[in-house]
N, C-alpha and C positions, 0 to 999 in steps of 0.2 A: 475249806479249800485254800491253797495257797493262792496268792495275789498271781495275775499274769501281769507279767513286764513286758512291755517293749523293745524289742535291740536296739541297742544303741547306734546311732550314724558314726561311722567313721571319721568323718569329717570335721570333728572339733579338734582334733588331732593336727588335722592338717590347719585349723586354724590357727592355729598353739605355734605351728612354727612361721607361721605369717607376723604374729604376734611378738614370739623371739626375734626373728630376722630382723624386723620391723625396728624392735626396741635395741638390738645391738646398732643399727646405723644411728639411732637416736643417739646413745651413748659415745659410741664414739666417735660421733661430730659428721658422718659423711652424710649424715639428713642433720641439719644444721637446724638453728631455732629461728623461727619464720618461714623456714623452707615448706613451697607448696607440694604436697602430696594429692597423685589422686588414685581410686582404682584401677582404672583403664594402667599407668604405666607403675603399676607395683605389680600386676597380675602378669603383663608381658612379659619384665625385668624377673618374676619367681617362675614362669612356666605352670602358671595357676589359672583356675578359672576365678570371677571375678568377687562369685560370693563368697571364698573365704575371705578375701581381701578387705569383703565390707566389712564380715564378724568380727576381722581381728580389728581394725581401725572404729569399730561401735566402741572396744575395750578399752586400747590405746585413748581412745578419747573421755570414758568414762575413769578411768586411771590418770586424765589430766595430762599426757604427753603429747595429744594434737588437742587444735581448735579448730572450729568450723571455718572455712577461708569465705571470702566476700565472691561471692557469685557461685563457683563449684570447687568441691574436691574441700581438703582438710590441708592445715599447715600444721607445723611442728611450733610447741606451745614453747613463748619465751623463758629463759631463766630469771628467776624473781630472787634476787640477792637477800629480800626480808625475810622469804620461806624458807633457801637454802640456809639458810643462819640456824633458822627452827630444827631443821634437818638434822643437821651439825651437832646441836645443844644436845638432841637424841641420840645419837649417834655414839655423842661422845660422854653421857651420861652410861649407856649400856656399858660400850668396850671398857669405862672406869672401872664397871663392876667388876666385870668377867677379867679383866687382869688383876684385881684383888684375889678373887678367889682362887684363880688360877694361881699366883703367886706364895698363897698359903700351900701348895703343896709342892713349892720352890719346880715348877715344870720346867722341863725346857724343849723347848720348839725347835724341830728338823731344820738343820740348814740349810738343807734342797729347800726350803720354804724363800728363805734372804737372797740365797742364790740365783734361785729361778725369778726372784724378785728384779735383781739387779739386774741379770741379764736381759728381761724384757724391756726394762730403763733402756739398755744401749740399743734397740732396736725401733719397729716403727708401729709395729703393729699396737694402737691402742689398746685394742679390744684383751692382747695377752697382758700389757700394763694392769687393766681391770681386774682380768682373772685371777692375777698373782696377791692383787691388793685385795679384792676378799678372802682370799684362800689363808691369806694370813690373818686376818680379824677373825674367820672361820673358824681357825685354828682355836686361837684362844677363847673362843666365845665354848667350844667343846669340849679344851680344858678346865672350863669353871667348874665343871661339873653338874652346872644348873642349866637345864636343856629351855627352861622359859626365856633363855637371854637371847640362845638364838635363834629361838620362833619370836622372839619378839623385835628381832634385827630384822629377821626377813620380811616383816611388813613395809619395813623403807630399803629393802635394796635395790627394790627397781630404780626409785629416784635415788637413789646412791648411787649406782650404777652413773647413770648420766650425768652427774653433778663432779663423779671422778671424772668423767673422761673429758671433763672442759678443766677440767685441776691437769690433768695427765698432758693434755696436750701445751703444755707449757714448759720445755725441754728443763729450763733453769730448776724445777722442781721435781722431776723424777728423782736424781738422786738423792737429795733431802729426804724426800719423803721417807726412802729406805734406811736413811743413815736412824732417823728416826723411827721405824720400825727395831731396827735392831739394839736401839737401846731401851725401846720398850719390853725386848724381849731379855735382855740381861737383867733387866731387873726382874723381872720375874722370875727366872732361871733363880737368883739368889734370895728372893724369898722378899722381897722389898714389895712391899705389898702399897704402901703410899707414896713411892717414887714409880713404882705401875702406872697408877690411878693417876699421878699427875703428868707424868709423860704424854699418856695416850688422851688427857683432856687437851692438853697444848696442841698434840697432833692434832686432834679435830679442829681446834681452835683454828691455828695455822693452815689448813686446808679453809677453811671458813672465808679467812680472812682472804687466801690469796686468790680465791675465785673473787669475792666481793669484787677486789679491786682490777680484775682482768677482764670483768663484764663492763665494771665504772670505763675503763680507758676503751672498751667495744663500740661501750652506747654515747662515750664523747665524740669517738672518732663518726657514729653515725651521724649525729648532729652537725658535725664538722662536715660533711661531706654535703647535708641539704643544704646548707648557707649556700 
């Protein structure tokens, strides 16, 4: 006899976007790090009842982007400059690969990709900054040809995701970031397969470095502020 299943609840669906919503304010800073969260004003602010709100914040929390706050409710988990480094190292070890490979078959990447890129640069909206910045590693990680790279990226895009959008939110560096995109994508375009690989290590590098240092001058200035 066949097995009987159960229906499935709906409801983890609706978790799913408590979970997305949740994690896009994470990213792009308007739930900040330390910021307290609780149920009660995430379910009012989504028009939810209050238990997906738990389901998705059990996640968020088991995912490491909240911790439990002192008395009630959860805060949003600090940035740790020695793990984003690790991030980085990964990050930037994959996309070396996938523009090698990509490069072996001299590809070349849509300019609606740089375009769309730049133009979210002159704008405000983080959250399209983000979208544009993976759409482009996307890109090339589906040119390699080797579909393992980008299942193996999407294990850290979530914290990619929110590690961009504290890199993003530092006006001085949107453009860069692109100028360096697009030279990452010339060389592959011409078939430069170790000016690829070492472009897009420096990029990571370079993002690495300049959150490092934009968290360092955060947590001075918090120090500075308890004196």
């Amino acid at each position: 006899m066949p097995a009987t299943l159960l229906k499935l609840d709906a409801a983890p669906d609706l978790v799913e976007q408590v979970y997305r919503r949740l994690l896009d304010a994470i990213s792009d800073g308007s739930l900040a790090p330390g910021g307290r969260i609780t149920q009660e004003d995430i379910a009012e602010q989504l028009a939810v009842s209050r238990q997906p709100v738990l389901q998705a914040l059990r996640l968020l929390k088991k995912d490491g982007f909240v911790l439990d706050a002192p008395g009630r409710g959860v805060q949003v988990a600090p940035l740790d400059p020695a793990w984003i480094a690790q991030v980085y190292q990964v990050r930037g070890a994959l996309d070396a690969l996938a523009a090698r490979l990509a490069a072996q078959q001299r590809w070349r990447m849509e300019p609606r990709l740089i375009e769309q890129g730049r133009k979210a640069t002159r704008g405000r909206n983080v959250q399209a900054m983000i979208d544009a910045d993976l759409a482009f590693h996307n890109a090339i990680y589906a040119a390699s040809g080797n579909p393992l790279i980008g299942q193996s990226a999407q294990l850290h895009w979530r914290h990619l995701r929110r590690v961009m959008g504290a890199v993003l939110r530092e006006e001085r560096q949107r453009e860069a970031v692109w100028d360096e995109h697009e030279a990452i994508a010339r060389a592959i375009a011409r078939g430069d397969g170790d000016a690829a690989a070492r472009l897009v290590e420096e990029h990571s590098r370079q993002a690495s470095d300049n959150l490092a240092a934009r968290l360092g001058m955060v947590l001075k200035t918090g120090e500075g502020d308890k004196r």
